[in-house]
DOTORFI-470587 format. One record per residue: residue in one letter; y, x, z of N, C-alpha, C, O in turn. Coordinates in steps of 0.05 Angstrom, whole numbers, padded with zeros to 5 digits, always signed. Atoms other than C-alpha are relative to their C-alpha. Layout:
<atoms>
aYXZYXZYXZYXZ ...
</atoms>
This chain:
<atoms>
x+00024+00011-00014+00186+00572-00038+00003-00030+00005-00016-00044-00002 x-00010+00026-00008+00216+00505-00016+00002-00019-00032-00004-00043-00030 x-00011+00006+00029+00233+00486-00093-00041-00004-00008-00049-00027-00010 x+00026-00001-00003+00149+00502-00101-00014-00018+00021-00031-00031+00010 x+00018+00018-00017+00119+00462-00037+00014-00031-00012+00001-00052-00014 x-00006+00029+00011+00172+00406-00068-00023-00014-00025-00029-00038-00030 x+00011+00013+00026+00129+00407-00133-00029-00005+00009-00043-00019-00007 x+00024-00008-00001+00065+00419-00101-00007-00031+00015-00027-00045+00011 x+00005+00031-00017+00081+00350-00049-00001-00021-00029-00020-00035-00034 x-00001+00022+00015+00105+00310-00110-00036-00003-00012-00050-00022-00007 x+00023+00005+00014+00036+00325-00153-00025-00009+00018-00039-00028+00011 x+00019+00011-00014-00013+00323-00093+00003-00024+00017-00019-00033+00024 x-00009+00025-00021+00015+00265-00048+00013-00023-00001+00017-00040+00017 x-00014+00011+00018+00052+00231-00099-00011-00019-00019-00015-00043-00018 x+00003+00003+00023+00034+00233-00163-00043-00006+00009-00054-00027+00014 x+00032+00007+00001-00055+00247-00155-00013-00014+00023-00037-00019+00022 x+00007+00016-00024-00056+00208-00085+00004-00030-00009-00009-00046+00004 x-00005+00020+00006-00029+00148-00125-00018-00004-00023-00020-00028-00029 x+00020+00008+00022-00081+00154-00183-00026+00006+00019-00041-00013+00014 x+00024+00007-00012-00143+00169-00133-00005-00020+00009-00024-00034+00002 x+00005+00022-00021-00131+00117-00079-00010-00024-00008-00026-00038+00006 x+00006+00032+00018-00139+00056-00127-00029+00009+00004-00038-00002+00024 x+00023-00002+00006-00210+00082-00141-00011+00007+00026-00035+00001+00029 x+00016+00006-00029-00225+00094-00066-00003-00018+00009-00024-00031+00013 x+00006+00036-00011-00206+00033-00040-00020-00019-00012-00032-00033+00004 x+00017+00016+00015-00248-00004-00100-00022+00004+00015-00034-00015+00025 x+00026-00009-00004-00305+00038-00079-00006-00006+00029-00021-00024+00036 x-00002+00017-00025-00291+00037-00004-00010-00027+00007-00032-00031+00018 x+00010+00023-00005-00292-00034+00000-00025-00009-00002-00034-00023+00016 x+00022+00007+00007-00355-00042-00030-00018+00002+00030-00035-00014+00038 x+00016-00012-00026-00382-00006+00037+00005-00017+00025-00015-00018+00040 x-00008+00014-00013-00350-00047+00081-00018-00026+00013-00026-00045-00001 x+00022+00022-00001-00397-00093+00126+00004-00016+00026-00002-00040+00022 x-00007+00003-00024-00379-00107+00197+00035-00010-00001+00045-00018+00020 x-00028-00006-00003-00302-00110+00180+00018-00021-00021+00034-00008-00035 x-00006+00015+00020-00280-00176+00135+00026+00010-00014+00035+00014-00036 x-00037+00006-00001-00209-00170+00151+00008+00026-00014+00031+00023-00021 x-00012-00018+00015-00201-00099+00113-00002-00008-00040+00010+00000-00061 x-00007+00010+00031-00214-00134+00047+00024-00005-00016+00028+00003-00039 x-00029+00001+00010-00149-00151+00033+00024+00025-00012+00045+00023-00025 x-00024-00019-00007-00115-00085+00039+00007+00002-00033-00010-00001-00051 x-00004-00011+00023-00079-00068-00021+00005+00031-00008+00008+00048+00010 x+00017-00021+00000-00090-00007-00058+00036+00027+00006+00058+00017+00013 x-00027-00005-00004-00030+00055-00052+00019-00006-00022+00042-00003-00013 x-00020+00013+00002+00009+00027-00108+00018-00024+00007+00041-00028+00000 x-00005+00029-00016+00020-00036-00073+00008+00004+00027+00029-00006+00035 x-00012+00002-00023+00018-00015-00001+00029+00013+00003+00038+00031-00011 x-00034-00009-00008+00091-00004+00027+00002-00006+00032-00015-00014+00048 x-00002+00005-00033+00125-00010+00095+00001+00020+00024+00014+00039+00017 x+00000-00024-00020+00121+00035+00155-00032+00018+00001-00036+00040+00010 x+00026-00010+00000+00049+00048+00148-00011-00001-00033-00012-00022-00046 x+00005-00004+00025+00026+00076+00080-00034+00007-00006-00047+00001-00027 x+00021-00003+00007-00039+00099+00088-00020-00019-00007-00014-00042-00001 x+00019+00016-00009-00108+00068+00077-00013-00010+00025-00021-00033+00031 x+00012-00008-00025-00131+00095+00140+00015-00019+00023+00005-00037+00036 x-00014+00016-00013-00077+00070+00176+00005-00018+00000+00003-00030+00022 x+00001+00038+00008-00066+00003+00152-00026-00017+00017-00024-00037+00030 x+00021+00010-00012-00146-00003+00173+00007+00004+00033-00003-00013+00048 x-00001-00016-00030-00129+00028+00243+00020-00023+00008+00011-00038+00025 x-00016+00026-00011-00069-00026+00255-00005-00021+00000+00004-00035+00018 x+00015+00029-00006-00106-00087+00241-00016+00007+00015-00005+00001+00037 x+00028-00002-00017-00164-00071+00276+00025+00003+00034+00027-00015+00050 x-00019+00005-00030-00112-00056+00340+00015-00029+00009+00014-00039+00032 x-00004+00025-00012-00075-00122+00331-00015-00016+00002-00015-00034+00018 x+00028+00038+00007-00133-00172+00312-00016+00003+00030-00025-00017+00041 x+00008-00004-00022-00160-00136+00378+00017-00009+00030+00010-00025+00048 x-00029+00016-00017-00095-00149+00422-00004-00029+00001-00012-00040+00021 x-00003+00017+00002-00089-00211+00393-00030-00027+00016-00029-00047+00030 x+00025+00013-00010-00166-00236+00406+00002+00008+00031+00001-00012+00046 x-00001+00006-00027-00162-00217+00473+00029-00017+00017+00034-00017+00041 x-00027+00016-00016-00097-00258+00491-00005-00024-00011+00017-00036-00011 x+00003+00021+00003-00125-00318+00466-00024-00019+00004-00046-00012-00003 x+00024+00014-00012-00168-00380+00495-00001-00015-00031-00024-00019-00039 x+00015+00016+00027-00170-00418+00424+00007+00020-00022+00029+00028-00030 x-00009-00023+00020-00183-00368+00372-00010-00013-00029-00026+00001-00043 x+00008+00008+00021-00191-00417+00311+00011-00008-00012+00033+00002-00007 x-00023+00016+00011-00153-00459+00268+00032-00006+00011+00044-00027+00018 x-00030-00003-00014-00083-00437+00292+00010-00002-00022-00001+00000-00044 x-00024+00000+00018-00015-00445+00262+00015+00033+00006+00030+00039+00025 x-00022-00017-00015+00012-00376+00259+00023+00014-00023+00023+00021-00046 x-00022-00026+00024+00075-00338+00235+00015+00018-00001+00038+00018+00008 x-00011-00035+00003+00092-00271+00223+00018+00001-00013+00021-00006-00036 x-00020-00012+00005+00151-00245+00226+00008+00022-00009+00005+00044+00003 x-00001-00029+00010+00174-00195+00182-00023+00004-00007-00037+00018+00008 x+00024-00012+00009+00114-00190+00141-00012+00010-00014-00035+00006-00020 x-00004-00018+00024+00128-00139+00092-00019-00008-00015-00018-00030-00026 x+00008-00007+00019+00079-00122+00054-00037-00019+00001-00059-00017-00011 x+00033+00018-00018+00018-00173+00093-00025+00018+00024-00047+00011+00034 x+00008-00020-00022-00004-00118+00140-00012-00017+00019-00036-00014+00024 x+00010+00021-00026-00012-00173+00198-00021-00014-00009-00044-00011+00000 x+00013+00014+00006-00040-00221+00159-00025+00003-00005-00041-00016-00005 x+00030-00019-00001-00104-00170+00150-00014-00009+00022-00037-00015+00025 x+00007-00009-00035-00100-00170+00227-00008-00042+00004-00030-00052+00005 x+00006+00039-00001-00102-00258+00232-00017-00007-00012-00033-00020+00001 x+00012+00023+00015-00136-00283+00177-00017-00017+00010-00018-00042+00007 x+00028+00016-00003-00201-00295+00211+00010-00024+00027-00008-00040+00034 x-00006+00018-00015-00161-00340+00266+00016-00024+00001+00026-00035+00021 x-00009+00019+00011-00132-00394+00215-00012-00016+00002-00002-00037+00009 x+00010+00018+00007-00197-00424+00203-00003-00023-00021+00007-00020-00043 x-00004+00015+00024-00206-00483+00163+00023-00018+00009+00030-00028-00012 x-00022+00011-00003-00149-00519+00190+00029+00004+00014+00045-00013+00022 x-00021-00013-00006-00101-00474+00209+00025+00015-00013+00038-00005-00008 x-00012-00009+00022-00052-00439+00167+00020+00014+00009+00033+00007+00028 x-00016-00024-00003-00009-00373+00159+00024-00005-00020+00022-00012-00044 x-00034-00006+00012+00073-00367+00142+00006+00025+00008+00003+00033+00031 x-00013-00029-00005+00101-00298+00134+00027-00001-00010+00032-00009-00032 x-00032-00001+00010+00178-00288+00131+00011+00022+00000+00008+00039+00018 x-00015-00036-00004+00218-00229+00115+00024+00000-00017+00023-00011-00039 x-00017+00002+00021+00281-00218+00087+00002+00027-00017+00024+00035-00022 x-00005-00015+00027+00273-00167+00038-00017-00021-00019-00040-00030-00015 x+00016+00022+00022+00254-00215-00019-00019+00015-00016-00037+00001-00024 x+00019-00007+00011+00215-00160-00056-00021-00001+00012-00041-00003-00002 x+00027+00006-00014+00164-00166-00004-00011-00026+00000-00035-00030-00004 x+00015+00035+00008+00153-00243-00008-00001-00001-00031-00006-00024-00039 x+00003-00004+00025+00153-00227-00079-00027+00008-00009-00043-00001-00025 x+00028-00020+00007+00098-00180-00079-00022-00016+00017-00043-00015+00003 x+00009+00011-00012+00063-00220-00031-00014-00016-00016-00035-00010-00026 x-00002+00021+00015+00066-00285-00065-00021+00004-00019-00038-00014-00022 x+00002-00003+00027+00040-00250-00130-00042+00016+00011-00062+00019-00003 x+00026-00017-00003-00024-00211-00094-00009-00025+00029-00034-00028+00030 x+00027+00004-00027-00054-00246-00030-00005-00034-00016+00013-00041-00031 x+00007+00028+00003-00084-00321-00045+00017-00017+00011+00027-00014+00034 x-00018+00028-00006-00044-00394-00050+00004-00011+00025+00025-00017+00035 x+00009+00009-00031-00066-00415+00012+00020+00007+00017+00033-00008+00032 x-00016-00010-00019-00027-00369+00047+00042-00003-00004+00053-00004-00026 x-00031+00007+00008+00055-00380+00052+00019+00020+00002+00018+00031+00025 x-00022-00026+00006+00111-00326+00035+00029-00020-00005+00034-00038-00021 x-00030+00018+00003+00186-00350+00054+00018+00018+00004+00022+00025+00027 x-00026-00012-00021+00249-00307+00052+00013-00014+00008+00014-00038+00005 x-00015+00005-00020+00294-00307+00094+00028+00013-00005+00029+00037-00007 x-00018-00016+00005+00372-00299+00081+00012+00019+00019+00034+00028+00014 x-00012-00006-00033+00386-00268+00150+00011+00031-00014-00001+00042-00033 x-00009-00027-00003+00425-00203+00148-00002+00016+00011+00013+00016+00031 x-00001-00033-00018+00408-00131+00173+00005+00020-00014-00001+00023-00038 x-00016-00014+00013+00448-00077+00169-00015+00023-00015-00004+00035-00033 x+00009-00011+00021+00389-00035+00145-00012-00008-00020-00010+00006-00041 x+00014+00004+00016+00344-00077+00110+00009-00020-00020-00002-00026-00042 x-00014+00028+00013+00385-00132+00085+00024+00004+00001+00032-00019+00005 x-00034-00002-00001+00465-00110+00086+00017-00029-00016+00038-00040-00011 x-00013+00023+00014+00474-00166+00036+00002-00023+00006+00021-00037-00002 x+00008+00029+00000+00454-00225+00054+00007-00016+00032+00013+00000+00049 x-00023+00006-00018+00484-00275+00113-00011+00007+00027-00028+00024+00030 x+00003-00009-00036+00477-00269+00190-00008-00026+00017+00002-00048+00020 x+00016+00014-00020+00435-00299+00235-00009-00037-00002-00001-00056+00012 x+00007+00028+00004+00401-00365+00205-00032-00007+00001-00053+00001-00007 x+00032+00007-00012+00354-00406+00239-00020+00004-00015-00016+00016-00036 x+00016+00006+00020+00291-00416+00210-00008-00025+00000-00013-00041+00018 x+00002+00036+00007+00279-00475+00176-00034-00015+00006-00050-00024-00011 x+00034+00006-00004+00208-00494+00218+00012-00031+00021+00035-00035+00028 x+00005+00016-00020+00198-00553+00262+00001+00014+00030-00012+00034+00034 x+00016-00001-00026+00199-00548+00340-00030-00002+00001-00047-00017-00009 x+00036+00009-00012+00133-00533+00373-00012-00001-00021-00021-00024-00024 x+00007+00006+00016+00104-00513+00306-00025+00019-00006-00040+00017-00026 x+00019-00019+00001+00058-00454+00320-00016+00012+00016-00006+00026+00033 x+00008-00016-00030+00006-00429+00363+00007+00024+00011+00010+00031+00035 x-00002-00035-00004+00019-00354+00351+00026+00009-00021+00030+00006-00045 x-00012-00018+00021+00070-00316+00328+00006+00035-00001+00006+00050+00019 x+00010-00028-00004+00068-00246+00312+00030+00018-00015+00046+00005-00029 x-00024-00024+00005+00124-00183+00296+00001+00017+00003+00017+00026+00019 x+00003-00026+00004+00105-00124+00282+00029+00020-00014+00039+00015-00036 x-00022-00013+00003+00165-00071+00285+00022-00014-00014+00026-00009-00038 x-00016+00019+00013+00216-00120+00270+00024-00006+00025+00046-00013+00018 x-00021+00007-00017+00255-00129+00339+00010+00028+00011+00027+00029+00028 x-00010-00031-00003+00260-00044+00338+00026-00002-00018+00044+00014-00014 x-00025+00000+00021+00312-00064+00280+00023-00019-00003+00039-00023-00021 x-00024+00020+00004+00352-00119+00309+00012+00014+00023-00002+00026+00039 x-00023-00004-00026+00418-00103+00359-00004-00026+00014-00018-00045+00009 x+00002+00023-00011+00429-00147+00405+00012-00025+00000+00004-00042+00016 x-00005+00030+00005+00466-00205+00382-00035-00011-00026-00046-00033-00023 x+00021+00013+00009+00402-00215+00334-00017+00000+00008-00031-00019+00003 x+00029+00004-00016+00346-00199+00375+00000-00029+00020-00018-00045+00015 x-00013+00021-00012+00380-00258+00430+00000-00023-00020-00004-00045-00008 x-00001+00027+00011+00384-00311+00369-00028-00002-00013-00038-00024-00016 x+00029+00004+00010+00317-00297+00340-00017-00008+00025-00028-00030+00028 x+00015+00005-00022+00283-00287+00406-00003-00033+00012-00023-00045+00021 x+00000+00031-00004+00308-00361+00418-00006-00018-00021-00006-00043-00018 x+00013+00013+00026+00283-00377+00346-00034-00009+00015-00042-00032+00023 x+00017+00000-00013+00215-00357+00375-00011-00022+00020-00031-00036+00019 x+00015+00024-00020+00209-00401+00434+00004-00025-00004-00008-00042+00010 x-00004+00029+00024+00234-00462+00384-00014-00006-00007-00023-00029-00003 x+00027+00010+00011+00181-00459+00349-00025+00003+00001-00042-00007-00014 x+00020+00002-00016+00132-00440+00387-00013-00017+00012+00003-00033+00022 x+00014+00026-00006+00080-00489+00412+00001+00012+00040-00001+00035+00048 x+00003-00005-00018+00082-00499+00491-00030+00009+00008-00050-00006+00010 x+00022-00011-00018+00033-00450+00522-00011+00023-00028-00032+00036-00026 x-00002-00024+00034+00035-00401+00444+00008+00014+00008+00027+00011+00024 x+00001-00025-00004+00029-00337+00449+00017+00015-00017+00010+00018-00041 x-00015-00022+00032+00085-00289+00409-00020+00036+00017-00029+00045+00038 x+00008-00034+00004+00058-00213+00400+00021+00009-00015+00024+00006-00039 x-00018-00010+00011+00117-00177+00393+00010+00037+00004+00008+00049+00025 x+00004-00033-00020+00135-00096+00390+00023+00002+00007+00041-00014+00003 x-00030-00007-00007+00189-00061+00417-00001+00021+00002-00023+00030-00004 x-00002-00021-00011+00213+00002+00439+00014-00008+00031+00035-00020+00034 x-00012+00013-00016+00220-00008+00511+00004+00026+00015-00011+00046+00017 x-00010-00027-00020+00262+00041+00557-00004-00011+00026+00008-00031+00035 x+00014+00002-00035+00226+00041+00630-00003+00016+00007+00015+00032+00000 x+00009-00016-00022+00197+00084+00672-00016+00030-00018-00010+00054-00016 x+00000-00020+00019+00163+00121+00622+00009+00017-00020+00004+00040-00028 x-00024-00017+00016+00216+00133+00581+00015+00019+00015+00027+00038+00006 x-00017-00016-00018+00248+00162+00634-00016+00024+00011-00005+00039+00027 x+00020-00020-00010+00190+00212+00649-00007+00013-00033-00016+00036-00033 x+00000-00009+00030+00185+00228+00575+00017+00014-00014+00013+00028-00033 x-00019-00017+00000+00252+00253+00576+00004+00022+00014+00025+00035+00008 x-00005-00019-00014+00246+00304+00624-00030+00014-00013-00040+00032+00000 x+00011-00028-00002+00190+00336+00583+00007+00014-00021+00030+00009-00029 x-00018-00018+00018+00202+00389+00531-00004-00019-00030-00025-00025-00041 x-00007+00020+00020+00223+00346+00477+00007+00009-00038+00008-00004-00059 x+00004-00021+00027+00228+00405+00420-00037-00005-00015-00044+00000-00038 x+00026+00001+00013+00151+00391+00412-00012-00018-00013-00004-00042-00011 x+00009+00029+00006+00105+00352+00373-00012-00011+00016-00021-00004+00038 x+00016+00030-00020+00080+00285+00394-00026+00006+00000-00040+00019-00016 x+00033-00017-00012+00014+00291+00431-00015-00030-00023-00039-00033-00022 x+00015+00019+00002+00001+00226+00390+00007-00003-00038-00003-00015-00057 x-00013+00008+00032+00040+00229+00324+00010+00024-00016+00015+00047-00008 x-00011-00029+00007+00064+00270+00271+00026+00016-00010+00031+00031-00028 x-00024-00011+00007+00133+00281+00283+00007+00008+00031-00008+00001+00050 x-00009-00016-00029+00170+00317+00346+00012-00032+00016+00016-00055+00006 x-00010+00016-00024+00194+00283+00419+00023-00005-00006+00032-00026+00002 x-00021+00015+00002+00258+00286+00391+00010-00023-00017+00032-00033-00012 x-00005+00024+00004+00250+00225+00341+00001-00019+00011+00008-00039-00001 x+00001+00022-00007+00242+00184+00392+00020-00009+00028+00014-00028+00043 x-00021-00006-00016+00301+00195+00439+00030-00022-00004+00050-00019-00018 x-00029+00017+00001+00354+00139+00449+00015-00004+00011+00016-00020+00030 x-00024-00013-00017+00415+00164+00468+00024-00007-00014+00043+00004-00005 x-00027+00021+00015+00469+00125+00424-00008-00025+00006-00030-00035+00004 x+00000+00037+00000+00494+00047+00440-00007+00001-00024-00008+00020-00039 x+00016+00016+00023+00466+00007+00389+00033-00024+00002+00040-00042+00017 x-00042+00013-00004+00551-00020+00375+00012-00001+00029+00019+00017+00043 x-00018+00002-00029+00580-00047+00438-00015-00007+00016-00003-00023+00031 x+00020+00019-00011+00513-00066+00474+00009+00031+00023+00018+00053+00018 x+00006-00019-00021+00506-00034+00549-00039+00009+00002-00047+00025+00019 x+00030+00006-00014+00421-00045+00545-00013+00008-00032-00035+00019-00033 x+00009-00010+00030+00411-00032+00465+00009+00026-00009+00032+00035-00011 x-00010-00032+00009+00406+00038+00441-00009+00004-00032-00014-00016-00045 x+00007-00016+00024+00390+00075+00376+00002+00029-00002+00013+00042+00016 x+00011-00027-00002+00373+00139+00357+00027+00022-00009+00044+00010-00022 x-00018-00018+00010+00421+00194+00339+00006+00006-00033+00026+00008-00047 x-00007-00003+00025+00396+00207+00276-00006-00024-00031-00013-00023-00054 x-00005+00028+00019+00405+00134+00249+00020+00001-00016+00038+00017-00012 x-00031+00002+00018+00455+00122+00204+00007-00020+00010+00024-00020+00027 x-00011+00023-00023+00458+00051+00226-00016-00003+00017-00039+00002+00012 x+00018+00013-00013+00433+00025+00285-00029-00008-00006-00049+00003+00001 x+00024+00022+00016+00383-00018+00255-00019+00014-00012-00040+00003-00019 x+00028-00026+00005+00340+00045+00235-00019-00010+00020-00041-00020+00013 x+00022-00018-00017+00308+00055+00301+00016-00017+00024+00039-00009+00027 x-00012+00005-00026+00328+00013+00366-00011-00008+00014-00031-00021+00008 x+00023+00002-00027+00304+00009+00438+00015-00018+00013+00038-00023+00004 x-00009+00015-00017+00316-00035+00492-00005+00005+00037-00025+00013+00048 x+00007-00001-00031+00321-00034+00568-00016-00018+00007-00012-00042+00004 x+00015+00020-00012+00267-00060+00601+00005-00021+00010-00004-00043+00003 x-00007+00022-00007+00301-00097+00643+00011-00024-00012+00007-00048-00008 x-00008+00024+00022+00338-00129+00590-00015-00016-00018-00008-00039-00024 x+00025+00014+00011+00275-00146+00552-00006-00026+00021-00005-00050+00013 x+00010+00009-00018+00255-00176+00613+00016-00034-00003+00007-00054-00013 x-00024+00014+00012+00327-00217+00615-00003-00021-00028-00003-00045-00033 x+00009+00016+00034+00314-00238+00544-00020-00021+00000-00016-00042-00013 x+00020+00010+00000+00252-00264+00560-00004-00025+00007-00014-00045-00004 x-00003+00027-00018+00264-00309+00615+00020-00015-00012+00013-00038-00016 x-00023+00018+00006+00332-00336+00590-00020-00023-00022-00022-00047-00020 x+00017+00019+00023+00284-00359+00526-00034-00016+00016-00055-00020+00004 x+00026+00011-00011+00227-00389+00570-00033+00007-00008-00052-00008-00005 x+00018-00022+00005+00178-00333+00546+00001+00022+00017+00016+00041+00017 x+00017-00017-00015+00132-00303+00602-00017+00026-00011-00033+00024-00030 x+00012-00019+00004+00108-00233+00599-00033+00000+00004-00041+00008+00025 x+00028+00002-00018+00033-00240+00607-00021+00027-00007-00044+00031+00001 x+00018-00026+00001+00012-00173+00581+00022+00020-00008+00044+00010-00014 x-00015-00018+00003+00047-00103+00570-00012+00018-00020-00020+00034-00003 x+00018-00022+00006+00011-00054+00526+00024+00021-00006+00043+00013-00019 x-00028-00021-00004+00061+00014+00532-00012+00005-00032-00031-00006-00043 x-00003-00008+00033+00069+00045+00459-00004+00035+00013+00002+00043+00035 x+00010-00028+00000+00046+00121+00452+00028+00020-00005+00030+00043+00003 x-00018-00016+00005+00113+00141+00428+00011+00007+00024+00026+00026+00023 x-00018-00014-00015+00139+00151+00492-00023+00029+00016-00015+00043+00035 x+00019-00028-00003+00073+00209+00499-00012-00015+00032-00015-00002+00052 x+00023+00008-00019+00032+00160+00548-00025-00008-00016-00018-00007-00040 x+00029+00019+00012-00038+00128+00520-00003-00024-00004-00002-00037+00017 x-00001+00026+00001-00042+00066+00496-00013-00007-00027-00025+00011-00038 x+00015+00012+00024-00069+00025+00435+00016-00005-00018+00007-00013-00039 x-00020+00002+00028-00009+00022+00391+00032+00028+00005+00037+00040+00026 x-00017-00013+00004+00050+00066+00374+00023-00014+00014+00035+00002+00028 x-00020+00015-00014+00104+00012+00403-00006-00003+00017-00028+00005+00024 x+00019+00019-00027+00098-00029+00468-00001-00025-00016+00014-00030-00035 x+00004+00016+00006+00072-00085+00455-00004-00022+00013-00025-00025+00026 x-00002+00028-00024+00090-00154+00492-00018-00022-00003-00020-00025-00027 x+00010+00022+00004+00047-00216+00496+00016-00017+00015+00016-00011+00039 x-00024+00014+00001+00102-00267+00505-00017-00034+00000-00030-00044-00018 x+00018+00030+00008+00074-00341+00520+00024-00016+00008+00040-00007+00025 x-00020+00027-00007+00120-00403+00527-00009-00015+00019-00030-00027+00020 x-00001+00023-00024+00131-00440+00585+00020-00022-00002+00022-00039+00016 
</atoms>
């Protein structure tokens, strides 16, 4: 039986989900009227990343471009740049707040993603890796190097599931990348997994079940291993490294924050810990002082 649902996933979810989708999306789009920013999406041979669907891809821009427009008093010709920006997912979620004289950088260090990038979204836009080293996504390549931007160089910057995969000696040197080149009074949008109050009430419920919000059980989201020698960084059990899956203590977020002269000015909780909210992570609005 198991040997049979294997063949039955590869042909339907695989194999004929990867020859329809092209021809939905074409057609899709066409329908599209109210919603610029889904133009871009690319179709499922192209999309990659943590979010694979159509559906979903539409469902995460539309949440940050919403976040993002409400945390901002000039929403036009900004400088912004996304961090970690696989596969251009964000950049769906921004475009419309470049304007005509504003302009988007995305950095990531897996180079096939600024690869693929580069080769599908328009010139205009900028794709830079990055040699930085992580132990899941990057094992090869070196450890912890700045980025090569100007001070005070951006209004906005954005990071979508990207500081769930650093420990804490890199979350601490990036985080202070961030408020470098951030413009005084720039807004970062950043996610996390943050351990608070909720987390702590999320653990006491039956944790064998599925998520009231997602579609995998309470116990993926349980972080109960250090994340190496950290007292405030965790990871999940069934990581291999760290760098899978890692949470942070609130308070230590907090810590983080201030040391880098980035004020909390909004909180939005993340669903994984089985409260309500508008995104699957928490999600920080982070402004420089």
């Amino acid at each position: 039986m198991n040997v049979l649902n294997k063949i039955k996933n590869l042909l339907l979810f695989n194999i004929l989900y990867k020859i329809l989708d092209p021809i939905y999306v074409f057609l899709d789009k066409r329908h599209i009227r109210r919603s610029k920013n889904m133009q871009m999406i690319p179709n499922a041979l192209l999309r990659r990343g943590g979010a694979y669907s159509y559906a979903e891809w539409s469902y995460i821009i539309g949440v940050i471009h919403t976040v993002i427009e409400n945390n901002l008093n000039n929403k036009t010709n900004l400088q912004i740049l996304d961090v970690g920006c696989g596969a251009g997912l964000v950049l769906n979620a921004v475009n419309q707040f470049i304007g005509k004289s504003g302009g988007y950088t995305g950095i990531d260090v897996m180079k096939s993603e600024i690869d693929f990038c580069k080769k599908y979204y328009p010139k205009k836009f900028k794709f830079i890796h990055i040699e930085t080293k992580n132990n899941y996504y990057s094992p090869k390549q070196e450890k912890n190097i700045a980025w090569k931007f100007f001070d005070n160089s951006f209004d906005i910057i954005t990071a979508l599931s990207v500081w769930t995969h650093l420990n804490e000696t890199d979350a601490r040197f990036y985080i202070n990348e961030v408020s470098r080149v951030l413009k005084t009074n720039g807004k970062a949008f950043i996610t996390f997994f943050s351990l608070d109050d909720d987390y702590e009430n999320f653990l006491k419920k039956n944790l064998t079940l599925k998520s009231n919000f997602h579609n995998q059980t309470r116990l993926q989201y349980v972080y109960n291993k250090k994340a190496y020698d950290s007292d405030n960084w965790f990871c999940t059990s069934w990581a291999k490294v760290p760098e899978r899956a890692i949470a942070v203590n609130y308070n230590a977020l907090k810590e983080m924050f201030d040391k880098s002269n980035l004020k909390i000015t909004k909180h939005y909780k993340g669903t994984w810990k089985e409260v309500p909210g508008v995104f699957f992570q928490d999600i920080f609005v982070l402004q420089k002082i």
